[in-house]
C-alpha positions in Angstrom: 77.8 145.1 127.3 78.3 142.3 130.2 76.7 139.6 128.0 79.5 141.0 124.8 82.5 140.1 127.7 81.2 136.9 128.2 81.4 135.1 124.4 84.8 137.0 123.4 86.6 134.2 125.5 84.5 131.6 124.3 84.7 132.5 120.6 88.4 133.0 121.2 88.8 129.5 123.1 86.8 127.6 120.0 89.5 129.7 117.4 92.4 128.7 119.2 91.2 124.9 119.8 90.8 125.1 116.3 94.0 126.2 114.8 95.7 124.1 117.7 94.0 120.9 117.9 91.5 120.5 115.0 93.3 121.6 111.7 96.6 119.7 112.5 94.5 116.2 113.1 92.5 116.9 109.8 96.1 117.6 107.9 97.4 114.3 109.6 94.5 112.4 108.5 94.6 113.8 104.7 98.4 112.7 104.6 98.0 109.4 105.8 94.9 109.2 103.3 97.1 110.1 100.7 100.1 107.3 102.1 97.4 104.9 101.9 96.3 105.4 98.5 99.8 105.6 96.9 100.7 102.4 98.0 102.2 99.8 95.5 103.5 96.4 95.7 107.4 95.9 96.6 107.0 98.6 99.6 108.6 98.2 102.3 105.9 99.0 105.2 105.5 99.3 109.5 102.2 98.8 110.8 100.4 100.2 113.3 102.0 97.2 115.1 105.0 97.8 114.4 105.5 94.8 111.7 108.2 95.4 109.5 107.6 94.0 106.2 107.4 94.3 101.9 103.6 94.9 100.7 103.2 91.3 98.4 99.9 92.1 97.0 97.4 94.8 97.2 93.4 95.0 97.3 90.9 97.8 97.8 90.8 97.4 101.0 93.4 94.7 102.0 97.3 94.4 102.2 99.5 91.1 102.0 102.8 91.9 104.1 105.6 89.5 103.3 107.7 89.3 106.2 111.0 88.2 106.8 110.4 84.3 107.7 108.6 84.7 104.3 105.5 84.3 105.8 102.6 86.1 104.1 100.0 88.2 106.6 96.8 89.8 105.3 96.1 93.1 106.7 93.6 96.0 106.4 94.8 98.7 104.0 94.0 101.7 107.0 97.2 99.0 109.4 99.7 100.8 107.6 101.3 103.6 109.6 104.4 104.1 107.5 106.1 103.9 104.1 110.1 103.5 104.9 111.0 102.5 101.7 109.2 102.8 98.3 108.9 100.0 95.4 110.9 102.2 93.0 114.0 101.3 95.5 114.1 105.2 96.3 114.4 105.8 100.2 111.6 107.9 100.9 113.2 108.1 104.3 111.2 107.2 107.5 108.0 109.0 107.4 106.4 108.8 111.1 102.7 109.9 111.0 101.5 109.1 114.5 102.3 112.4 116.3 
């Protein structure tokens, strides 16, 4: 019976670090996945830091950011943080993922 008392609170501990910490980041990840994969060229995109810029061309795994000096950056495709603006001209609105 004392040895029953003891793993209650642990299994209760490892549900609720669970439901609070583990699902949310897993649900953060598979959105930002999902961002990732959907994006075209004529985006307008932030990254990770904080460069504002229009997606020029797009790779497997790379990203060139037009900025606003019209200079052209190469970045990994995982920099993005943030869609504010799709190609289609429809304002997604300002998606922040980095809660």
């Amino acid at each position: 019976m004392q040895g029953i008392g003891t793993i209650i609170p642990l299994i209760l501990m490892f549900v609720l670090f669970y439901f609070l910490l583990i699902r949310p980041q897993q649900k953060r990840q598979k959105n930002v996945a999902n961002m990732q994969n959907q994006l075209k060229k004529g985006d307008k995109i932030v990254t990770i830091g904080g460069l504002h810029g229009f997606i020029d061309s797009i790779d497997d795994n790379k990203v060139v950011i037009k900025c606003g000096d019209g200079s052209r950056l190469t970045y990994d495709r995982n920099a993005i943080r943030e869609v504010t603006e799709s190609a289609a001209g429809s304002s997604e609105g300002s998606v922040n993922l980095t809660k």
